[in-house]
PLY file of the C-alpha trace (Angstrom):
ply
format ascii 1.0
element vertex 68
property float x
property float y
property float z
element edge 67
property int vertex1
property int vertex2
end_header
0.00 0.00 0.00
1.27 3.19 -0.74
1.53 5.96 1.75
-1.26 8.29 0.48
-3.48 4.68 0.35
-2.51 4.21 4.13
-3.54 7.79 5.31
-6.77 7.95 2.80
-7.94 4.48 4.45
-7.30 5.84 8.32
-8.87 8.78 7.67
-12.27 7.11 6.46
-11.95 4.76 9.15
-14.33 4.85 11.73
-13.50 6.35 15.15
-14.62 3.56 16.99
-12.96 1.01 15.06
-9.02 3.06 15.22
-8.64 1.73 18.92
-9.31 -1.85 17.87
-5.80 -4.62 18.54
-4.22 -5.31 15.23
-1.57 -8.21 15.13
1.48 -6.67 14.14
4.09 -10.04 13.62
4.41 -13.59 15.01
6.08 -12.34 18.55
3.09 -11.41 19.69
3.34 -7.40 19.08
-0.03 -5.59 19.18
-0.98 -2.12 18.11
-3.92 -0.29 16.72
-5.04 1.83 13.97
-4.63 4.53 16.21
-0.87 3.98 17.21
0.17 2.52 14.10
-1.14 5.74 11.97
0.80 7.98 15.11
4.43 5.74 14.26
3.97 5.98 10.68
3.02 9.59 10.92
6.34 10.22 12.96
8.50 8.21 10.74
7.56 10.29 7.77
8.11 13.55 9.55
11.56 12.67 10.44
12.46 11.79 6.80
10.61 14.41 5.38
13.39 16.72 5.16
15.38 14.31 3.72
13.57 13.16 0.97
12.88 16.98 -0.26
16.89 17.38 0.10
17.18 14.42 -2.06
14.80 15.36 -4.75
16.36 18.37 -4.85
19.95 17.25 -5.20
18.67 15.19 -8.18
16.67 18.24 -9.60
20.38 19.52 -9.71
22.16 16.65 -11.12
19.20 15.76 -13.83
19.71 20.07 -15.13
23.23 19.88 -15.16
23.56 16.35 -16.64
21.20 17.50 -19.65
23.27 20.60 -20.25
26.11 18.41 -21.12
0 1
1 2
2 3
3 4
4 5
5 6
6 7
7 8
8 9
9 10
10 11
11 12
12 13
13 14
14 15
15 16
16 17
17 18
18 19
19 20
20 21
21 22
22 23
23 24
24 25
25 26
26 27
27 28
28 29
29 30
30 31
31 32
32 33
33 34
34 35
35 36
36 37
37 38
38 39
39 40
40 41
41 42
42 43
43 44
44 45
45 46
46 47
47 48
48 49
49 50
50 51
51 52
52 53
53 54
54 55
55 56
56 57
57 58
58 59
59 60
60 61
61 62
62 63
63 64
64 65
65 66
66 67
């Protein structure tokens, strides 16, 4: 699923049904909607910056290489 997918289908999810246990692997790890929409969330602010600094450096590098 791709990340606008994931955020579409939280955000028409039903309030009641976010704080429901989801399964996360075989070790017995448990979550829900709720907290695995928060950790996803916080993963893509911290590489937020860093993917607009790396579409930027290639931005850079695609100008330059077609002005060889």
């Amino acid at each position: 699923m791709k990340d606008h997918e994931f955020y579409q289908k939280y955000a028409n999810m039903p309030l009641g049904v976010r704080q429901t246990e989801v399964l996360i692997d075989e070790v017995v790890e448990y979550s829900t909607p709720n907290k695995i929409y928060l950790e996803v969330k916080e993963i893509d602010d911290k590489i937020r910056k860093d993917i607009f600094r790396k579409e930027k450096l290639i931005r850079a590098f695609e100008e330059f290489y077609e002005g060889l």
